[in-house]
Residue, then its C-alpha position, 0 to 999 in steps of 0.5 A: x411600140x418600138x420592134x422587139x419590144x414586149x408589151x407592159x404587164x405579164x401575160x394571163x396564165x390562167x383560165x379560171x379563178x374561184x374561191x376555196x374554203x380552208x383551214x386558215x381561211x378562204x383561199x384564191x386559186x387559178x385552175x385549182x392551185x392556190x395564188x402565191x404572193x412574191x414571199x410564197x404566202x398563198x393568197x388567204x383571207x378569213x372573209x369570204x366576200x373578200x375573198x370573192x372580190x380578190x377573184x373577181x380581180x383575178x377574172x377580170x384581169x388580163x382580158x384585155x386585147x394584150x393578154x396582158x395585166x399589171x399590179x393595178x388591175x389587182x389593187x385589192x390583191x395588193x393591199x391583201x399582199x401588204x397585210x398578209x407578207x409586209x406588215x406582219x415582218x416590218x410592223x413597226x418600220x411601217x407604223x414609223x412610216x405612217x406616224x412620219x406624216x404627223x409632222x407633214x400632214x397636209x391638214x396642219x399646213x394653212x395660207x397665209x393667216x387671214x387670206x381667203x383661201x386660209x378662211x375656207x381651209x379652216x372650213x373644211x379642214x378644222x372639223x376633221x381635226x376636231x373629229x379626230x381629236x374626239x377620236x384619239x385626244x390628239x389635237x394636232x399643230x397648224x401652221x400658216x405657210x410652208x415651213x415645218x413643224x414638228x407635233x408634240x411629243x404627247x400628241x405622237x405618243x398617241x398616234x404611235x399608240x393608235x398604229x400600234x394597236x391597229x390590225x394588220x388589215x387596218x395597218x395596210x389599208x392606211x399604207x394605201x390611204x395615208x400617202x395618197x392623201x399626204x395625211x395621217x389624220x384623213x387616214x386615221x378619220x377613214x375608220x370613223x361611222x359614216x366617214x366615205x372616200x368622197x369626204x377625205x379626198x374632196x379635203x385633201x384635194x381643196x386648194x385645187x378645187x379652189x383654184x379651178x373654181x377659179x380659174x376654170x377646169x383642168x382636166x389633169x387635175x380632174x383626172x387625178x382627183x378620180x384616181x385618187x377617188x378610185x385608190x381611197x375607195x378600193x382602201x375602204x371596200x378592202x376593210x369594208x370586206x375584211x369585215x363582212x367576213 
């Protein structure tokens, strides 16, 4: 580290995090006072076990040999800011954000028609389409190579409709998921029964499982999968929390 130069990360200034019961919800607090999020939200969720975890983050952050923690040692912490500040003052820009995926989405975008590679894309990638047709009767366009399409107008009617009327909870969590994955339609799955991080990210993540079936194991690509594997769960266990109240 170059002299005078201060180590990433602010500094831990509390000692004890813990849990409150009010009004509005359960409230995260630091020596007594309660967590205030960047626009002065305090830090308040209606689920206690979510609120619990939301501590256990504020515990275990900063206990390092630093002293020191950033916004990823607090990723729970994150999407609760995004549901309580972002979402409820720009609802619609975050819904146009996420609905701009539709024409991107990462399933829609096949090899070549006939390859190897376009046969086991279609494996794995089809049924998810299908399941999400079944959902929400949105059947999306696919395409051979890299040239982009744009979905129907009924088909992004649909979708808009299915942001609209989902919970801010829901909105933050898919603000997480969905440009992790590089697809709305794997973020919209993750609310179906059954549906666990292990399926989306093995299928957003197939063409670099091919190759390295391939070609051997490259562990920056390994690295990224589980990172990507840690983010899409954190999302999940957010709402999965949120709803155990």
């Amino acid at each position: 580290m170059l002299a005078g130069r201060q180590p990433a990360g602010r500094k831990r200034f509390w000692k004890e995090a813990d849990v409150v019961q009010e009004a509005e919800g359960f409230a995260v607090r630091l020596d007594g006072r309660t967590v205030r999020l960047p626009a002065g939200t305090a830090l308040s969720v209606p689920s206690r076990a979510l609120a619990e975890a939301l501590a256990a983050e504020w515990r275990a952050a900063g206990l390092g040999e630093s002293g020191r923690f950033v916004p990823a040692d607090l990723p729970l912490t994150g999407i609760a800011g995004s549901m309580l500040e972002r979402i409820p003052q720009a609802r619609d820009g975050v819904i146009q954000s996420l609905l701009a995926y539709a024409n991107s989405d990462l399933l829609c975008y096949r090899d070549a028609a006939g390859s190897a590679l376009a046969r086991q894309q279609a494996e794995v990638w089809d049924p998810l389409l299908q399941q999400l047709e079944a959902a929400h009767g949105c059947r999306l366009t696919v395409t051979s190579g890299v040239m982009p399409i744009c979905q129907t107008d009924d088909v992004l009617r649909r979708l808009y409709h299915v942001l609209g009327t989902s919970a801010q909870e829901e909105l933050a969590v898919l603000g997480v998921v969905v440009p992790a994955l590089g697809s709305l339609a794997l973020g919209l799955l993750m609310f179906e029964a059954g549906m666990e991080a292990q399926i989306l990210v093995h299928a957003a993540t197939l063409d670099e499982q091919i190759q390295m079936a391939t070609w051997g194991v490259d562990t920056e690509v390994t690295d990224r999968i589980a990172a990507l594997q840690d983010e899409v769960g954190c999302a999940m266990r957010f709402l999965a929390l949120y709803r155990q109240g």
